[in-house]
BAPAKOL-601564 format. One record per residue (C-alpha): x, y, z; residue in three letters. Coordinates in steps of 0.25 Angstrom, whole numbers, plus 5000, padded with zeros to 4 digits. Example, Ala and Ser with C-alpha at 12.3 -4.5 7.8 and 13.67 -1.06 7.14 Angstrom:
BEGIN
504949825031ALA505549965029SER
This chain:
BEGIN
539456514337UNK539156404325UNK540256404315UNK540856274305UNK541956254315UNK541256244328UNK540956094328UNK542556074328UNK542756164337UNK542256064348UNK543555964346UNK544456074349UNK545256114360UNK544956254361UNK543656214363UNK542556254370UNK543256404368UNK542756534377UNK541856554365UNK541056424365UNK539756444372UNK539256364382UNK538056304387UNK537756194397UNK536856104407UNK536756134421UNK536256014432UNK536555924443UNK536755824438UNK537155864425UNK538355784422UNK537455684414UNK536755784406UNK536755754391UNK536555904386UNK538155934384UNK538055814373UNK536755874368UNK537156004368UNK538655984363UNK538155914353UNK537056024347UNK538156144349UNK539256044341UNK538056014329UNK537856164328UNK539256224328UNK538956294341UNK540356324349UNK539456294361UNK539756194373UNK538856154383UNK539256084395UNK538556014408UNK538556114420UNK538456034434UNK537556124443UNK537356104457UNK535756094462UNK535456244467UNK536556314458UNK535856324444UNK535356474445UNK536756514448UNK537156424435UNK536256484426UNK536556634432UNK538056614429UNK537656564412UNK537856734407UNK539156724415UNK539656604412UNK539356644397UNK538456504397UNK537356504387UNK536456394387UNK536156294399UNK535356164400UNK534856144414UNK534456014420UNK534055964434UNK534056024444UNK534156174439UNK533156194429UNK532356264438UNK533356354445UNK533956364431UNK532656434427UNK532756534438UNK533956554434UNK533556614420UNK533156754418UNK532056714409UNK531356594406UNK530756534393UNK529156514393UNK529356354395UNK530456394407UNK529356484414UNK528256384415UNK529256264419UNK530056344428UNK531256274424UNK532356294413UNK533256164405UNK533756284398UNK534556424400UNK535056514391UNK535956634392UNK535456744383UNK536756854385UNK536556864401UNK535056824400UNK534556674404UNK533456614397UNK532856474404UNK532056384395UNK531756224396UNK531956154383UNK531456014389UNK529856024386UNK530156074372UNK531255974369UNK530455844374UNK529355904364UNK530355904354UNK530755764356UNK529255704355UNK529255804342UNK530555704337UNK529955594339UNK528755644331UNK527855644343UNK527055804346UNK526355834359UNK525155914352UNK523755844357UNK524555744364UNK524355694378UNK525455674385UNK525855634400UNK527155684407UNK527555604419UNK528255694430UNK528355834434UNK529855894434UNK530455974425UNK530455884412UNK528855854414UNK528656004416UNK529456024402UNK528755934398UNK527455924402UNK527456094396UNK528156054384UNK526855964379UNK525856064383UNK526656174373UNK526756054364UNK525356054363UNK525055924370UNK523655874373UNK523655844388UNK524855844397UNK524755754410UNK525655744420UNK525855634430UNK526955654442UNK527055604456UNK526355724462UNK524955774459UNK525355914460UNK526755904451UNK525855844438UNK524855944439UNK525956064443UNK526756004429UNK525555984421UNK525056134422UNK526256164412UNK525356084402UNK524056194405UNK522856154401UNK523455994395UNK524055994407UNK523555874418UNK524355804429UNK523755654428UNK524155524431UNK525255424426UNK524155334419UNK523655454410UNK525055394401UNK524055294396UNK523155424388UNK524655504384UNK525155504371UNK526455564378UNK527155484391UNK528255564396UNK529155524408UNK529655664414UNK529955584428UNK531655504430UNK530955384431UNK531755314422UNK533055384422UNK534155274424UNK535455234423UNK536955334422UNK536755344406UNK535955454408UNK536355504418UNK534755544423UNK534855474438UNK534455334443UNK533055294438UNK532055184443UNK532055054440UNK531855004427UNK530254984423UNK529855094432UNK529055214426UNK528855344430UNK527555374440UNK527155224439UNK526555244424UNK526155104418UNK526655064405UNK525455014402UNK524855154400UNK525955154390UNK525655134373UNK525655144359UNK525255294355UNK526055354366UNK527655424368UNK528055394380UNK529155494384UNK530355474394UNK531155594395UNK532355514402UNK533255474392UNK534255384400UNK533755274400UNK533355294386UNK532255204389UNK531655224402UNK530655114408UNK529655204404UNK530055204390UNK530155064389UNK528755044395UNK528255134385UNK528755054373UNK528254924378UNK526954984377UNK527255024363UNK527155164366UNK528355284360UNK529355324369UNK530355424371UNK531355464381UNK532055584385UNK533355604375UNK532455674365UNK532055794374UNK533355794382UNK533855824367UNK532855924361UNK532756004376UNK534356034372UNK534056064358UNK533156164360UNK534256234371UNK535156214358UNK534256304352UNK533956404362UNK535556424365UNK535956424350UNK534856464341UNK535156344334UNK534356234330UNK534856114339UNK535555974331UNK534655874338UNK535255754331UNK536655774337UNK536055824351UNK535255704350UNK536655594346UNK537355664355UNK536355624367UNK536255484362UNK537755484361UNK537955544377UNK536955434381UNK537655314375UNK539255354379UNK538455364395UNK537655234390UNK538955164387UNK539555214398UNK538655164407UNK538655004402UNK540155024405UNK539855054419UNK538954964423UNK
């Protein structure tokens, strides 16, 4: 539904209309989530008379939401913690990713059908690949073992990465998260960092503070499963995929020891572009998803010094 008058459209009062489409985010919490600015923002770019909108979803009730998208004429939803994996239950059929994870961030509603897929591992590839940085014949180290490492840790294996090790608190979570990586796949330990080329925090340690809206984190200096900065240098990315903080304790350790870092705006963006291009068939405007993140983040950033 792209046409020259639709990026007006959105100033008007008989807008959204019957015929707008709609697409969404369902979680609990969700009222934090920054993918109605993403996503708002790449429908508006495109001309799209499409609105997407946050979706609170109690714990326990995503399958029934997901169900009801064909009769609620919903087309597209993002989905966030806790549902992904009821969400992918859900689903009538899965994407290859969405089989071996087990989980979906992402359902579409194909004229009744609903397809699940997760975008996550394929768009924190994408924003190592912005940064001019490919996981071919890397070897990389994933810290943790929930969704985002899973997405992850499979994501780098596709990508053609080297070795994958995975360090969590349980023996049995790294090696049960590491087998998505076959035969590069290893569960190892926390001071492996010091031989990766590619850090990647995958664990909340680090999440602070209301701008974000991630949840209260651990005290500043702490790192996640007691890495030492000193296995930290020159040569490596370090990657947290929190993004409020913008700077994590990790990340700042990290540059100390002079080596590149990055935190998690850049897949949170290219996980939603490529859900742009899954609903629409259109190729997604990262430069407006990506200032109208940076803009949501500064109005809750200002916010938040008023408060305090």
């Amino acid at each position: 539904m792209a046409g020259p008058g639709r990026r007006g459209r959105r100033s008007t009062a008989n807008w959204p209309s019957a015929t707008t489409v709609v697409a969404g985010v369902i979680g609990d919490p969700v009222a934090h989530s920054l993918s109605p600015a993403l996503h708002n923002a790449a429908f508006e770019a495109l001309g799209l008379d499409w609105v997407y909108v946050a979706f609170p979803v109690p714990a326990g009730r995503a399958e029934v939401a997901v169900a009801a998208m064909p009769s609620l004429g919903i087309r597209g939803l993002s989905v966030t913690m806790p549902h992904k994996a009821a969400a992918a239950a859900a689903c009538h059929q899965l994407s290859p990713v969405a089989e071996r994870l087990g989980v979906v961030n992402t359902v579409t509603n194909r004229s009744g059908l609903l397809v699940g897929d997760s975008t996550d591992g394929a768009g924190f590839v994408d924003s190592l690949a912005e940064l001019g940085w490919y996981p071919e014949g890397k070897r990389c180290l994933v810290m943790g073992a929930g969704g985002a490492a899973r997405g992850v840790v499979l994501a780098l294996a596709e990508a053609g990465a080297r070795a994958v090790t995975v360090v969590a608190r349980r023996a049995e979570e790294a090696e049960r998260v590491a087998s998505l990586a076959g035969a590069v796949g290893a569960a190892g330990p926390v001071d492996a960092a010091g031989e990766a080329d590619l850090v990647v925090n995958a664990t909340p340690v680090g999440m602070q503070g209301p701008v974000g809206m991630q949840g209260a984190g651990p005290s500043e200096g702490q790192l996640p499963l007691g890495l030492d900065p000193a296995r930290l240098g020159p040569g490596q990315l370090v990657a947290d995929l929190i993004y409020a903080p913008a700077t994590t304790p990790l990340l700042a350790e990290a540059r100390r020891a002079g080596a590149g870092t990055c935190n998690g705006l850049g897949m949170l963006i290219h996980q939603a572009a490529r859900q742009v291009v899954i609903w629409t068939g259109r190729q997604a405007p990262i430069a407006a998803m990506s200032a109208a993140a940076l803009g949501e983040l500064g109005q809750r950033a200002a916010v938040f010094s008023q408060l305090r």
